[in-house]
C-alpha angles and dihedrals in degrees: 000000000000090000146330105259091052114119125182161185137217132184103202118217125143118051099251131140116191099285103027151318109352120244121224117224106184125061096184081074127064108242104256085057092062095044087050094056093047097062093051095050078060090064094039093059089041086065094249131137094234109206112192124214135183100223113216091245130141090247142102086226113061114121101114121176133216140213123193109151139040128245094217138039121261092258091079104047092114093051083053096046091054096047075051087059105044084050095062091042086054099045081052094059084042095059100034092055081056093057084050102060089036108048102015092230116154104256092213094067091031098064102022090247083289092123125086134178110284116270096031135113101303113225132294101251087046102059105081121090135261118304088048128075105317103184112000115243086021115148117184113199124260103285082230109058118212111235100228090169085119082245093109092050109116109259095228083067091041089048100055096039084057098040077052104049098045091053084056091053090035102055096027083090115016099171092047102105128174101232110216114185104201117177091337092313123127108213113178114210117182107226097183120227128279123251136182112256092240072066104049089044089051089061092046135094121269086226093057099045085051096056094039088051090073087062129094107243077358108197097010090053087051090047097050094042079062087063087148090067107029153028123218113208134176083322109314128090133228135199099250114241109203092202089071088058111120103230113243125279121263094207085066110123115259090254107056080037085061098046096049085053093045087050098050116120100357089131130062104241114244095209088062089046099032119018118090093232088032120227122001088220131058117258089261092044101055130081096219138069115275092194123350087263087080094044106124 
C-alpha cells in the first residue's frame, strides 16, 4: 500500500490477523493452511500476483509468498485503496465480534463506534488514499531495528558482569570441589555452586540490572552468550565444566568437521586467565587459548 511499485515477501508464521489472533473459520483446513490462505487473500485484495514458494529452510514453517506485480494499472490505485480499506474495516469487525461471543464486552464502547458491518462505508478518517492514515492508532516499527540481544553492550561492561557472577557461584561454596581421578591422581577443581538467576540479580549491582533491563532476556541472554563460562539451565545457572562436554561427533559432516577445527583456540579460556585452579582441561584438550602464545 505504500506505492505502487513496492513488491514484497513474507514468510508467515504466527496465527495473527490485523488486530489480533487470528480466528480460524474452517475446520475442513489445518490450521497453517488457513493461515496460509489467508495471507495470500491479503495480497489478492492488495492488487498483487501472489506467487507462493516452500523456502529450503530447517523449519515447519516455510511456505512464503511473493508479490511482484500488480493485478490493475496505476490509474486505479485510489478505487484499490479504498477496497483496502474496506478489507481491514471488515477484519476489524471480524475480530471485535470475536471479542463479543467470547468476553461479553459491549462493542460500542469497545471500538469507539468506529466499527461497521463488513462491506459498508469504511470511517471517516479511513477513507482517504494511500499516503494518508491508513489504520488509526497504527505504529509500524523503526525502519532500522535495535539490536537489544545484549551483543552490542561494550565488553568492558560484559566482561565485569561475568568476572562477577562467576565469583558469586564461585564463592557461594568454597568448599564445594569436582573430584577427577585421572590415572590414580586425585585433582580438585572447584566448580562453584549453582543459583537461580532472581538470585544472581539480587547480588548485583543496581547499575548493572538497569542496563541489562533494556535488554531483551536481559541478564539470561548475557549469561548464555558467555557460553564459554556458564550453563543456563531451567533457570539456574551453573559454572560450565568442560570436562562434562560430550566430544564431537565423528558422523558430522566434513564441513561442519572443517569448520570446529578452524575455530579451535581462537579465544583466549577464561578458566586459564580467571578461575582460581585454572582450566578444568589440559592445554591440548581445551578449545580455548591457554596464553596468547596458543591463539590461532
Amino acid at each position: 500500500r505504500s506505492s505502487y511499485s513496492c513488491c514484497y515477501f513474507v514468510l508467515p508464521c504466527c496465527f495473527f490477523d490485523f488486530h489480533g489472533k487470528y480466528s480460524r473459520r474452517q475446520s475442513k483446513k489445518t490450521q497453517y493452511r488457513e493461515y496460509l490462505d489467508f495471507v495470500a487473500q491479503v495480497g489478492f485484495v492488495c492488487g498483487f500476483h501472489v506467487e507462493e514458494d516452500c523456502l529450503r529452510i530447517p523449519s515447519t514453517k516455510r511456505v512464503s509468498f511473493v508479490g511482484k506485480s500488480r493485478t490493475y494499472p496505476t490509474a486505479e490505485r485510489a478505487v484499490i485503496d479504498e477496497q483496502i480499506t474496506q478489507f481491514i474495516n471488515s477484519r476489524r469487525t471480524c475480530a471485535v465480534a470475536t471479542c463479543d461471543r467470547r468476553v461479553g464486552f459491549n462493542h460500542e464502547h469497545h471500538c469507539g463506534g468506529l466499527c461497521k458491518e463488513a462491506g459498508s462505508e469504511p470511517p471517516e478518517d479511513e477513507t482517504e488514499t494511500a499516503g494518508t492514515i491508513w489504520m488509526p492508532g497504527f505504529q509500524p516499527r523503526e525502519k532500522v531495528e535495535q539490536v537489544r540481544n545484549c551483543a552490542s553492550l561494550p565488553r568492558d561492561f560484559v566482561d565485569e558482569v561475568v568476572l562477577n557472577v562467576a565469583n558469586l557461584l564461585l564463592n557461594a561454596a568454597p568448599q564445594k570441589s569436582c573430584s577427577d581421578k585421572q590415572g590414580g591422581n586425585m585433582n580438585t577443581w572447584n566448580q562453584g555452586e549453582s543459583l537461580s538467576l532472581r538470585e544472581v540479580a539480587e547480588h548485583l549491582d543496581k547499575e548493572i540490572l538497569k542496563k541489562l533491563k533494556s535488554e531483551y532476556g536481559g541478564l539470561q541472554t548475557l549469561l548464555k552468550n558467555n557460553h564459554q563460562v556458564f550453563e543456563v539451565l531451567n533457570g539456574r545457572v551453573h559454572i560450565r565444566d568442560w570436562r562434562k562436554q560430550k566430544p564431537p561427533s565423528k558422523t558430522k559432516p566434513e564441513v561442519k568437521r572443517r569448520l570446529s577445527a578452524e575455530a579451535f583456540k581462537t579465544r583466549l579460556c577464561w578458566f586459564f586467565i580467571h578461575h582460581p585452579d585454572g582450566c578444568s582441561l589440559p592445554s591440548e584438550a581445551c578449545p580455548y587459548a591457554h596464553g596468547t602464545e596458543e591463539l590461532r
